[in-house]
LUMMIFI-779654 format. One line per 10 residues: for each residue x, y, z of N, C-alpha, C. Coordinates in steps of 0.1 Angstrom, whole numbers. Layout:
<vexvos>
X/Y/Z/X/Y/Z/X/Y/Z  ...
</vexvos>
This chain:
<vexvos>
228/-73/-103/216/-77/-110/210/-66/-119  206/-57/-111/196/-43/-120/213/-33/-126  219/-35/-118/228/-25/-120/240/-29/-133  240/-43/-138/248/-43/-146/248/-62/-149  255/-66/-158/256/-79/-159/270/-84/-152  267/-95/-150/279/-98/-142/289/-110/-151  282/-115/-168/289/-125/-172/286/-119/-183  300/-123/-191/295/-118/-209/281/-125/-216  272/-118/-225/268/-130/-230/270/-142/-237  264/-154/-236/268/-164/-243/278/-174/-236
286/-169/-221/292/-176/-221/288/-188/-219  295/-201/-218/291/-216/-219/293/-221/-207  286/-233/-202/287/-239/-186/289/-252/-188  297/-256/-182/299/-269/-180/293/-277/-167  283/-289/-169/276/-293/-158/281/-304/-157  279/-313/-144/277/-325/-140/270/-332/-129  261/-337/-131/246/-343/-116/255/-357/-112  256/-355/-102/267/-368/-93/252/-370/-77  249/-386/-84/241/-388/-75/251/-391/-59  244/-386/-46/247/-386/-34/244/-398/-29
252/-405/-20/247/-418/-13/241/-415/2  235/-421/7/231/-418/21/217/-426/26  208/-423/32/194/-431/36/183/-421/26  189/-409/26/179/-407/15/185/-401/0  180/-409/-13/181/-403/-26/184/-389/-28  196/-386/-33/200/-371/-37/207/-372/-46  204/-362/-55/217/-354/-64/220/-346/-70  235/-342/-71/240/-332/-66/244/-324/-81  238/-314/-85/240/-307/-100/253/-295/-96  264/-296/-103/271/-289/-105/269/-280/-118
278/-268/-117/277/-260/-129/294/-254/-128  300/-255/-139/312/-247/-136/314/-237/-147  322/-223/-150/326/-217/-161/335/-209/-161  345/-207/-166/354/-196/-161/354/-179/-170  358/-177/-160/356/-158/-165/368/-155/-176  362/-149/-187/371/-148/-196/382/-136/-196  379/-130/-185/385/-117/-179/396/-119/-173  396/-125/-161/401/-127/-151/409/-141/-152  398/-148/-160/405/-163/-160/408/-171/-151  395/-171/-141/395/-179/-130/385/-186/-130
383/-197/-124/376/-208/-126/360/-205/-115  350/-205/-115/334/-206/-109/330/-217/-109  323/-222/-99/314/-227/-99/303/-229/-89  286/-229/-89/279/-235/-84/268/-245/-84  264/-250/-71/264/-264/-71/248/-265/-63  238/-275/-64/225/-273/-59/222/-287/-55  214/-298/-48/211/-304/-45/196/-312/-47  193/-319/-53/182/-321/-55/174/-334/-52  161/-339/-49/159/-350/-45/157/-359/-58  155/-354/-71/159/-366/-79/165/-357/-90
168/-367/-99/176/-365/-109/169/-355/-117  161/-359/-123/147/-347/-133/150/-337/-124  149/-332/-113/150/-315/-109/160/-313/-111  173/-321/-110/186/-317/-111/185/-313/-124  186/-317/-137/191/-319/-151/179/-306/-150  167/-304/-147/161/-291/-150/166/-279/-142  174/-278/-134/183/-270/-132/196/-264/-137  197/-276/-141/208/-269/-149/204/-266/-163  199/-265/-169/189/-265/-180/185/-249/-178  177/-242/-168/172/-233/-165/185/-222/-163
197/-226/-154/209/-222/-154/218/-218/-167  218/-228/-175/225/-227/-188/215/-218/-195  204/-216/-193/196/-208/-201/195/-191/-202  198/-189/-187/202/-176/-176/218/-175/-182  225/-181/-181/241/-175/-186/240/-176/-200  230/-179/-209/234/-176/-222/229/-161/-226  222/-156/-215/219/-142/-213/221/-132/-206  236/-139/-202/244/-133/-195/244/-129/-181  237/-139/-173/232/-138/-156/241/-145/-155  251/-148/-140/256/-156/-133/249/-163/-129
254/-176/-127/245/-188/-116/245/-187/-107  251/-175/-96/253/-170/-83/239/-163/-84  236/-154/-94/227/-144/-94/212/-153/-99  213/-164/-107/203/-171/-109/197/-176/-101  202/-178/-90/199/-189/-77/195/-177/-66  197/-169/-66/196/-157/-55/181/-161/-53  181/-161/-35/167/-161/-32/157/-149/-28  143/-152/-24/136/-138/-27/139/-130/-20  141/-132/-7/148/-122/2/160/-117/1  168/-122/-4/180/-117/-9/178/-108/-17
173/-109/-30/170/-110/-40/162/-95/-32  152/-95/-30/143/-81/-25/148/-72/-22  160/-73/-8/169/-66/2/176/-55/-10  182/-67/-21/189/-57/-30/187/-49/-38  173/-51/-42/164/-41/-53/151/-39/-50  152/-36/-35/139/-30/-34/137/-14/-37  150/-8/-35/145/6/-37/142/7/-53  145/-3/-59/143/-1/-80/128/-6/-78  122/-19/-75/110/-26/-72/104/-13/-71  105/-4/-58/92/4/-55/94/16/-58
101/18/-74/106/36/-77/94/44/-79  90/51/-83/76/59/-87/64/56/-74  65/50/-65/58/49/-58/60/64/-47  44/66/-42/46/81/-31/47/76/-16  52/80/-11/62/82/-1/54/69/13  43/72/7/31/69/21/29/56/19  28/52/4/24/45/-2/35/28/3  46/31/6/60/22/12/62/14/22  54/24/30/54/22/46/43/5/46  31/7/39/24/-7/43/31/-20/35
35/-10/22/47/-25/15/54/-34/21  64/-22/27/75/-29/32/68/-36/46  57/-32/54/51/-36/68/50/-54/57  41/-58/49/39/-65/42/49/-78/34  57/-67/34/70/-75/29/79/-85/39  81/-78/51/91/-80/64/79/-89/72  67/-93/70/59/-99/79/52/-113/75  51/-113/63/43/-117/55/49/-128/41  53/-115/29/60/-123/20/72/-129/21  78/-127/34/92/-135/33/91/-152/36
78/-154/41/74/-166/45/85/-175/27  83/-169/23/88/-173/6/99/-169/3  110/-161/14/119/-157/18/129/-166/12  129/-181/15/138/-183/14/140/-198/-5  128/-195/-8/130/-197/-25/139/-194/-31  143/-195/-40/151/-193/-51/145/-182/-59  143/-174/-66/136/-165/-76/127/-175/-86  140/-179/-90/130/-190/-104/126/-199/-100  120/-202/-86/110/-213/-83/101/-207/-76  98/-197/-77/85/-191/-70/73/-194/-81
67/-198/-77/54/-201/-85/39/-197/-83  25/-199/-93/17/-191/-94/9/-201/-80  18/-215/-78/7/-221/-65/13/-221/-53  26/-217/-55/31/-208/-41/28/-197/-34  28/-186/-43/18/-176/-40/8/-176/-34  0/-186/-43/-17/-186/-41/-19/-190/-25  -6/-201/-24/-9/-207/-9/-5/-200/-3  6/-191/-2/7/-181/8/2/-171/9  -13/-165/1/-18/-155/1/-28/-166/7  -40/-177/6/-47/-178/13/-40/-182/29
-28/-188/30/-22/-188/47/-27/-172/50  -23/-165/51/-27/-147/49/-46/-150/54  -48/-152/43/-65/-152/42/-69/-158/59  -62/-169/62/-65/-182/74/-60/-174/86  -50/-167/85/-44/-161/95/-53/-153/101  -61/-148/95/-75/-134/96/-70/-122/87  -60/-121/81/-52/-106/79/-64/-103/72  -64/-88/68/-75/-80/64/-74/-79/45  -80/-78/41/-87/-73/26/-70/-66/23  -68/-53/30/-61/-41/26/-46/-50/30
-42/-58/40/-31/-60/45/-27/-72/30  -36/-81/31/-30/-90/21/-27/-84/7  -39/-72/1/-36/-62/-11/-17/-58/-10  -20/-51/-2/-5/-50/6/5/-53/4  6/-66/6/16/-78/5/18/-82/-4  11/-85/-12/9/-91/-23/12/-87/-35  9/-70/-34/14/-57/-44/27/-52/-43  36/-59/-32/51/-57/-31/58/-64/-37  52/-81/-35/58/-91/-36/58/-89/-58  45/-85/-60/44/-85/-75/54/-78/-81
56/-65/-76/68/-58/-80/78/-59/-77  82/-69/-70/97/-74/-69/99/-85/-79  92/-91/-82/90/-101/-93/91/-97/-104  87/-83/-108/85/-75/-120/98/-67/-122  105/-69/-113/120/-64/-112/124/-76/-118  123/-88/-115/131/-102/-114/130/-102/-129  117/-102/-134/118/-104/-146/123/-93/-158  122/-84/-156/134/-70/-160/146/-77/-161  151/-80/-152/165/-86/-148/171/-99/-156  158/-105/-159/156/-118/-165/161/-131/-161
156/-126/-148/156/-140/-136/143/-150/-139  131/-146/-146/127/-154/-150/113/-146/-163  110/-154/-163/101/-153/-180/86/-143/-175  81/-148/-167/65/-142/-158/68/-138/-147  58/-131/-141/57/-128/-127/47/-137/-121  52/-143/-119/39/-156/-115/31/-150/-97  35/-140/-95/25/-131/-80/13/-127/-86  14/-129/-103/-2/-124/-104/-10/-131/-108  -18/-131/-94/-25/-140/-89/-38/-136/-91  -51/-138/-91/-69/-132/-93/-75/-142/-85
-87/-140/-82/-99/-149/-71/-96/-150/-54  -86/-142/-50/-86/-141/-36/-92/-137/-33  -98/-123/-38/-109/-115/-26/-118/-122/-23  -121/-131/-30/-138/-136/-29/-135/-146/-21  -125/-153/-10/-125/-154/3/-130/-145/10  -127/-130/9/-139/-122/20/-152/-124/21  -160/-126/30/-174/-123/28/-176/-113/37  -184/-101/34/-187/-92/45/-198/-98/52  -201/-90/64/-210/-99/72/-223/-94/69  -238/-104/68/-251/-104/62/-258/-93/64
-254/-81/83/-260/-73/80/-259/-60/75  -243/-58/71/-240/-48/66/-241/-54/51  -244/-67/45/-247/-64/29/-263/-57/33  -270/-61/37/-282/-65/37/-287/-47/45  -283/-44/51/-287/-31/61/-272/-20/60  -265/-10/53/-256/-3/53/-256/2/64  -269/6/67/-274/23/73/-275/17/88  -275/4/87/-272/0/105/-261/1/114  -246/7/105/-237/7/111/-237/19/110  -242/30/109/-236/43/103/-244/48/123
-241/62/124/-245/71/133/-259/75/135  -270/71/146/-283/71/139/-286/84/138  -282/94/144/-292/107/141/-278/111/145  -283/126/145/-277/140/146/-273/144/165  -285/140/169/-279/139/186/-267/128/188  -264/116/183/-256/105/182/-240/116/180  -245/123/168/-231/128/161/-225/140/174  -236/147/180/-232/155/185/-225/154/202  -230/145/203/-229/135/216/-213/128/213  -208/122/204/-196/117/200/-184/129/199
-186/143/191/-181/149/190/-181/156/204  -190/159/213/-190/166/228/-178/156/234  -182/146/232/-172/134/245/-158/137/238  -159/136/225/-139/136/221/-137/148/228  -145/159/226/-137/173/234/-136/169/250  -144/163/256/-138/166/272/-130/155/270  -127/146/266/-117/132/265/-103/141/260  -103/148/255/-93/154/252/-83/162/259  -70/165/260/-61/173/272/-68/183/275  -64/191/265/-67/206/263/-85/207/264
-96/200/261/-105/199/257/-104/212/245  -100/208/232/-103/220/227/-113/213/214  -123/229/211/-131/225/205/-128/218/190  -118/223/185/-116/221/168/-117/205/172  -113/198/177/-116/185/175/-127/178/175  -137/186/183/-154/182/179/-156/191/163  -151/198/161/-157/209/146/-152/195/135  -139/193/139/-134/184/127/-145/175/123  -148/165/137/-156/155/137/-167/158/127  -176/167/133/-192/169/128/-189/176/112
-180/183/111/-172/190/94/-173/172/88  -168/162/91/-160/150/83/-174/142/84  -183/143/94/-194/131/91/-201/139/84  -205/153/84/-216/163/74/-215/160/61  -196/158/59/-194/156/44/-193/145/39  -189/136/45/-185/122/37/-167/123/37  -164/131/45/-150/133/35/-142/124/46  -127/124/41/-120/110/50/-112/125/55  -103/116/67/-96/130/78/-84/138/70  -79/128/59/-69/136/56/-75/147/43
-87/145/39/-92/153/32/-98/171/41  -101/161/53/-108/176/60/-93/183/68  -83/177/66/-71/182/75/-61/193/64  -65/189/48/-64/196/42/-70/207/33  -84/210/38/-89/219/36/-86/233/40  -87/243/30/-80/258/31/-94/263/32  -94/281/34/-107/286/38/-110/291/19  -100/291/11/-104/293/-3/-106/286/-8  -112/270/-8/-119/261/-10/-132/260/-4  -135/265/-1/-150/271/10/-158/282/2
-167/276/-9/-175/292/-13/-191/295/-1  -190/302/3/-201/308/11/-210/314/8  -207/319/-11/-221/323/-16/-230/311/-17  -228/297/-24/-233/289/-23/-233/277/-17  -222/277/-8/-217/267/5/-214/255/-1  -203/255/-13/-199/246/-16/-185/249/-9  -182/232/-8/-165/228/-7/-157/219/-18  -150/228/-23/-144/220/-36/-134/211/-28  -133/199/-27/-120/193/-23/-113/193/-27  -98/193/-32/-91/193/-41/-73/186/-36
-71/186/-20/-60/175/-13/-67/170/-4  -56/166/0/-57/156/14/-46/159/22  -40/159/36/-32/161/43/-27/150/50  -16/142/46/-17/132/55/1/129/57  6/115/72/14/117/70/25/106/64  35/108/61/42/104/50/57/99/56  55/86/56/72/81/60/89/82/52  85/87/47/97/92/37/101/81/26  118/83/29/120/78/14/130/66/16  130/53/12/138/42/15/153/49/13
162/44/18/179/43/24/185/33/15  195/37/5/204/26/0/194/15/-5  183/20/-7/179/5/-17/180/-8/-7  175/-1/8/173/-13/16/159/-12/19  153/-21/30/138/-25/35/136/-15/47  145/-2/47/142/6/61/137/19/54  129/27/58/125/39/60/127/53/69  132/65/64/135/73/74/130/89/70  130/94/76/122/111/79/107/113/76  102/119/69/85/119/64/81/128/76
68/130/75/60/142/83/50/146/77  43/157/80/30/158/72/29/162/58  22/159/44/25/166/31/9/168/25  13/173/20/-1/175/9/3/165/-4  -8/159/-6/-14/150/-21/-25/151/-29  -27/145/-35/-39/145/-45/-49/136/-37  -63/142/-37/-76/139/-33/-75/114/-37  -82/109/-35/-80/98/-34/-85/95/-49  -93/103/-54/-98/97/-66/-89/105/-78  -78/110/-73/-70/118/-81/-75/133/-89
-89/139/-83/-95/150/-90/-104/154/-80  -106/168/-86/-115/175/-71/-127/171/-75  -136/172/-65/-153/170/-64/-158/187/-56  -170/185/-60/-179/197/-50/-185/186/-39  -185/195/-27/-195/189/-19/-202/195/-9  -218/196/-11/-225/207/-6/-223/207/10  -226/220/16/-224/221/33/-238/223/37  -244/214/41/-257/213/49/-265/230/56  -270/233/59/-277/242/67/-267/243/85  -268/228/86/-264/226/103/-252/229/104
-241/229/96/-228/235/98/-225/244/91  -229/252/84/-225/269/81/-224/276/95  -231/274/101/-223/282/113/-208/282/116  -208/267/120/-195/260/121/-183/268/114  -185/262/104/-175/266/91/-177/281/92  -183/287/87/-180/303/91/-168/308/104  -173/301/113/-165/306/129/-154/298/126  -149/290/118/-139/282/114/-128/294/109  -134/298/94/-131/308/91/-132/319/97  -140/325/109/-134/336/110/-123/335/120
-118/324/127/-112/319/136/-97/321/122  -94/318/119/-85/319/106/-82/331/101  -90/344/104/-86/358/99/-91/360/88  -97/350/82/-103/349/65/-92/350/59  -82/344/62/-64/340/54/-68/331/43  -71/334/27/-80/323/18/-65/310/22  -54/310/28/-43/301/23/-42/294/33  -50/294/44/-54/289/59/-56/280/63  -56/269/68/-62/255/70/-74/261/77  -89/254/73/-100/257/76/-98/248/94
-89/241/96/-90/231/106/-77/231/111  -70/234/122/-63/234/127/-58/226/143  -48/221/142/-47/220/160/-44/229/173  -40/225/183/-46/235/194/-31/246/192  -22/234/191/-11/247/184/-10/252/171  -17/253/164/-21/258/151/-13/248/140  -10/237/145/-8/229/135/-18/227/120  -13/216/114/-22/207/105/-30/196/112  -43/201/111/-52/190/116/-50/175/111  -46/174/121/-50/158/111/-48/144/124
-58/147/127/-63/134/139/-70/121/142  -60/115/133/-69/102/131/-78/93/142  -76/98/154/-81/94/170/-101/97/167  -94/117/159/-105/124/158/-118/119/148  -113/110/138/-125/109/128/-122/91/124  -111/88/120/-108/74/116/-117/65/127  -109/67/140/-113/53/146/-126/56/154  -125/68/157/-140/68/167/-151/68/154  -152/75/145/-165/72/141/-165/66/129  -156/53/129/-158/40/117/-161/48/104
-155/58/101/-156/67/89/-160/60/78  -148/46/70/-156/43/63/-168/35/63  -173/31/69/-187/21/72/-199/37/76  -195/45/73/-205/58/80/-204/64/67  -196/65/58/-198/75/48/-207/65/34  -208/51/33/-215/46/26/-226/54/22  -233/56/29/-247/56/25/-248/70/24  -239/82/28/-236/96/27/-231/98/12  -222/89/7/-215/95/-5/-226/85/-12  -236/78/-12/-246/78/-21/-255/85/-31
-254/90/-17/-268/101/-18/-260/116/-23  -245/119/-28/-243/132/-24/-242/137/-36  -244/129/-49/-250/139/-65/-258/141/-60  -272/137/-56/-284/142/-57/-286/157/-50  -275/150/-34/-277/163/-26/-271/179/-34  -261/175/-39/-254/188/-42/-262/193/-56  -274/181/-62/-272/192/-69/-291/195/-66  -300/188/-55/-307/197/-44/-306/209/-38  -295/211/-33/-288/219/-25/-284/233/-36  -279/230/-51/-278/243/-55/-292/246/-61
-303/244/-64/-316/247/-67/-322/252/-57  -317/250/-46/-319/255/-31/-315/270/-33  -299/272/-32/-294/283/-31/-302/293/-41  -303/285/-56/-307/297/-67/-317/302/-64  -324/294/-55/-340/299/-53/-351/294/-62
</vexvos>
């Protein structure tokens, strides 16, 4: 398919629709054409419940070999069809980025698995993205799914299996409705005070093997700032200015399932890497009064190494504990109303410093 043509162009097809007898109406479209290479005879053959889909199949067929696709390769279904060019579908994509695709793909979009390419349509989709919606799946899972399925389509039509990508689909999100008191009240889901934060970060330490402390620092470091885990797991101590207690963000640390095998649906090696910040550029973000201590003993814990992870694990790993910040303290529903307020703060905070 991606890799080359498999018929000259132009060659010509010979059809014939031969109605089937039985209890129920069928008929049966053939296609034949022989290779001018080899000089052997092809053909394939499709079934239909009336005549009009038949004669529009071969129609659609004749139209694909005059542009040099086989009728083997015209008919290929999505899963087929995906298995063989997924690794072209998802090229330029980063590494991390695969892992929820493919979860999406194998779960989800195969329900459509067994389509034809050129009969997938824009109300097939639509129905199997709201089944998704019915099922409960989340906002990000059906994004997910849906963003794989488009680019395998967008291969399809490269290939010129068909004319559109008909996966691109609009008006689904607005099946979500968030619920009335987080439109209506943000600040009611978030951490209420500072005893709350410190109380949450005490318990992860004794909850923990080792009880070691960096896992309460992370914590109260990641709710001070707004920042998400793989941002504070990639923080160095030369991103930390202490004359005026900024932190320039500038990665993220997170981990990474490698790289697809043979252009199939499996995944193998990955581990932890460094990437670009989420909004793809650094920000400043001021450090309160209450954690300069912290952060200091962080760094001096580090040797003042500027190339250091400011955050480390108990074996001096790369921090990065999603136990530690993701799920215990509902990070994103807590940093709402933090990263509101944090132009104002930072630039409070340097009129502070100047004096």
């Amino acid at each position: 398919m991606a890799d080359g043509l498999d018929l000259p162009l132009g060659i010509s097809l010979s059809a014939d629709i031969e109605p089937r007898k039985g209890a129920v109406e069928a008929h049966r479209a053939r296609v034949r054409w022989i290779d001018p290479v080899t000089k052997k005879r092809f053909s394939k053959s499709e079934t239909f419940a009336t005549r009009a889909d038949a004669e529009d199949w071969v129609r659609r067929t004749r139209q694909l070999a005059g542009r040099g696709i086989d009728p083997n390769t015209a008919t290929t279904t999505l899963s087929a069809y995906g298995e063989a060019n997924m690794k072209l579908a998802l090229r330029g994509l980063e590494g991390k980025t695969t892992d929820p695709y493919l979860a999406g793909w194998r779960k989800r979009v195969l329900t459509l698995g067994h389509l034809p390419i050129t009969m997938i349509t824009n109300g097939a989709v639509d129905r199997a993205v709201h089944a998704w919606i019915s099922d409960d799946c989340s906002r990000s899972t059906v994004k997910n799914s849906l963003a794989v399925l488009v680019r395998v389509m967008e291969q399809a039509v490269r290939d010129g299996l068909t004319d559109r990508n008909p996966a691109r689909i609009s008006g689904w999100q607005r099946e979500y409705k968030l619920a009335e008191d987080e439109l209506d009240d943000p600040r009611s889901v978030a951490l209420p005070d500072w005893a709350a934060l410190m109380a949450l970060a005490d318990a992860l330490v004794a909850k923990s093997a080792d009880q070691y402390q960096g896992w309460g620092d992370a914590v109260i470091f990641e709710a001070c700032t707004a920042a998400r885990i793989g941002e504070v797991s990639g923080c160095l101590v030369r991103d930390i200015n202490t004359d005026d207690w900024i932190w320039t963000v500038r990665r993220q640390t997170t981990p990474s399932p490698g790289e697809l095998q043979d252009g199939r649906t499996t995944a193998s090696g990955g581990g932890l890497v460094d990437k670009n910040t989420k909004g793809r550029r650094a920000r400043q973000v001021p450090l309160i009064d209450a954690i300069r201590d912290l952060v200091q003993r962080r760094i001096d814990l580090a040797g003042g190494d500027p190339d250091a992870r400011l955050f480390t694990g108990p074996r001096g790993g790369d921090h990065h504990g999603h136990a530690s910040g993701c799920n215990l303290l509902g990070r994103g529903r807590h940093q709402a109303w933090l990263r509101g307020a944090q132009a104002s703060q930072l630039a409070a905070h340097r009129a502070h410093v100047d004096g």
